[in-house]
Each structure stands twice: as C-alpha cells, then as structure tokens.
N, C-alpha and C positions, 0 to 999 in steps of 0.2 A: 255806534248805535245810540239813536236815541230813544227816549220814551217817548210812546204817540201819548201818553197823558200821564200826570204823575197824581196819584189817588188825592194826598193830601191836599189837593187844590179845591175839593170836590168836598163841602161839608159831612155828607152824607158818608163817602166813603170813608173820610178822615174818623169821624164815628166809629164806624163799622171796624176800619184797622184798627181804632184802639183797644177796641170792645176785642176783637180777636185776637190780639196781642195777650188780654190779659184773661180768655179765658185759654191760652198755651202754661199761663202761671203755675197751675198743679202740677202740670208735667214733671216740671221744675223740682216739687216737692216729693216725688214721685220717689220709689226703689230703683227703676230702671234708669241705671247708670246714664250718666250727661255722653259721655262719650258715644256708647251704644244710641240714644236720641239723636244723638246727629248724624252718624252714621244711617241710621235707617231714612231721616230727613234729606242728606246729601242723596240717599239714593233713587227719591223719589223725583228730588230735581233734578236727576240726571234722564230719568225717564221721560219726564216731563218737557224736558228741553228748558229750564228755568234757567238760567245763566245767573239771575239774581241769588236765588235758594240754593245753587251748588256753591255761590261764591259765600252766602253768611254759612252753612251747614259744614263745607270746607273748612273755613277759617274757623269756626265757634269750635270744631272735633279737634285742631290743632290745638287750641288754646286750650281743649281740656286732656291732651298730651295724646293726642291718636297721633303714628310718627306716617311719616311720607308712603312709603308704604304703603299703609295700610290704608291710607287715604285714596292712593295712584290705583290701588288695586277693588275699590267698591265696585265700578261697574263689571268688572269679573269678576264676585266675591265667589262664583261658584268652581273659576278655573283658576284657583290660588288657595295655598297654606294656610294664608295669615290671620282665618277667624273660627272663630270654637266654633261647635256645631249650635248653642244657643244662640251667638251671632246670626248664623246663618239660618235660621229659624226665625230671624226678626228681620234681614234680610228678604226672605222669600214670602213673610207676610206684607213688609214694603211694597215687592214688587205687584203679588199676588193682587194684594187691597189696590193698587195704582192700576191696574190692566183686568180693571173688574169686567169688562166686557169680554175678556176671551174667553174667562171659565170660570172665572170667581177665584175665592180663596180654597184651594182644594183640602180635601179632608186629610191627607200627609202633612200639608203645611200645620195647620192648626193643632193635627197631633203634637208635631214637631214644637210649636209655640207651647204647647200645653204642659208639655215633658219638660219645659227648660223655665217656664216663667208661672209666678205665681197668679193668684186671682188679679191684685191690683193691680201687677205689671203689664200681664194681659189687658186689662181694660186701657192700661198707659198704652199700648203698643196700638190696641184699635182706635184710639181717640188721637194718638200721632199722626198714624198714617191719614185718617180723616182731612185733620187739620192742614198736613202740610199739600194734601191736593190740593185742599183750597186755597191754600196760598200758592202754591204751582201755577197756579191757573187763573188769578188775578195777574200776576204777575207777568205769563206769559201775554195776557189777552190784552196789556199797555205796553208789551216790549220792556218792561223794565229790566236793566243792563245788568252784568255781575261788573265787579271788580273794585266795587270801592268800600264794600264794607270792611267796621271796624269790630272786635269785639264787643258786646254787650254796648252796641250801637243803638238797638232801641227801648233801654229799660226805661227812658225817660217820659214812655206809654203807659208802663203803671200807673195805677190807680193810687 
C-alpha cells in the first residue's frame, strides 16, 4: 500500500504536523501513565482503520513494556482479564469519544472515568482522545501505511 500523498510534501501540512506534534507534548508530561496513553491511542486506531496509528501506539505501548497480550487483546478489552477496571474506563471513553455519532460519551462511561482518574488526567484522557482522531483521520484520508515505525520516530518535531 501506498500513500495517495505524504503530508510532509505539503508546506502547509508539514506546519500543521509539527504544530500538532508539539501540542501532544503535555500529554507527555501528564500523570496518565505512557502506557495507559497508548493504549487508549492504539485503540482509537483500531476503530479508525489507521494502520499507521495502530503501528506507532503498538510499538510506542511495547516500548513502554505493555507485553503481547495485552496488546493482542485492546480490541476486545471488554471480553478479557488483562485490564483494571480504570483501564477500562479509559478504554471505553477511547471508544465512546471515537464513535461520537451513535450516542456520545454516555453518563456510566464518564462516571466510570471520574471514579478512577483525576481532574488533570481527565482533561489528559479528553484531549488524547481528541488528538488522536485527528490524527486517525489525516492519516487515514492519505492512506498512510503502518509498519515501519520506529520508537520515538518523531521527537525530531519538537520545538
């Protein structure tokens, strides 16, 4: 598969990805565990059909020691063991916040978010899921491919 365009070509967009690249940066600096961030990112790509975004949210959760498992098993996080129920609480705001068209984020999910994560986490959990639609969905709408990212492949977008 190739890309019908690769952004970087595109002044404008090359901008726009760096500008978006670096306002993902707080996440970074954020309470809500790296691991836990990828996961809820991997599983937006997965909704999404992003093949790019499940290959860096993949690989980046490996690298910050999510094991096979627990990776193999996001898209059924709800018919499997292997995540606390805050997991899955950030999980089902993932999905909730990604498929805002069938019903929103429903008032259990949010409880559930509320009961398990704090003010700032919360804020980290809605500005994740935000961000990586929109990266889902550049992504998808140039075809760009998974399988060849590296870890901490684009810090070189920092400011």
């Amino acid at each position: 598969m190739e890309p019908r365009f690769h952004l970087f070509d595109s002044p404008t967009a090359a901008k726009v990805a760096k500008r978006f690249y670096n306002v993902s940066l707080p996440l970074e600096q954020s309470t809500l565990p790296k691991a836990l961030r990828e996961l809820v990112a991997l599983r937006v790509g997965q909704i999404n059909g992003c093949g790019f975004c499940v290959d860096i949210h993949g690989t980046e959760a490996a690298a910050a020691g999510e094991t096979a498992a627990r990776l193999n098993l996001v898209a059924v996080w709800r018919h499997s063991t292997v995540f606390t129920e805050a997991e899955r609480a950030a999980l089902a705001l993932a999905e909730e916040g990604t498929r805002l068209g069938d019903h929103g984020v429903s008032d259990a999910t949010w409880a559930a978010v509320r009961e398990h994560y704090d003010d700032d986490q919360v804020g980290a959990l809605v500005c994740l899921v935000a961000l990586i639609n929109a990266a889902t969905r550049m992504n998808v709408i140039v075809r760009n491919p998974g399988g060849s990212y590296e870890p901490g492949m684009f810090a070189g977008l920092a400011n």
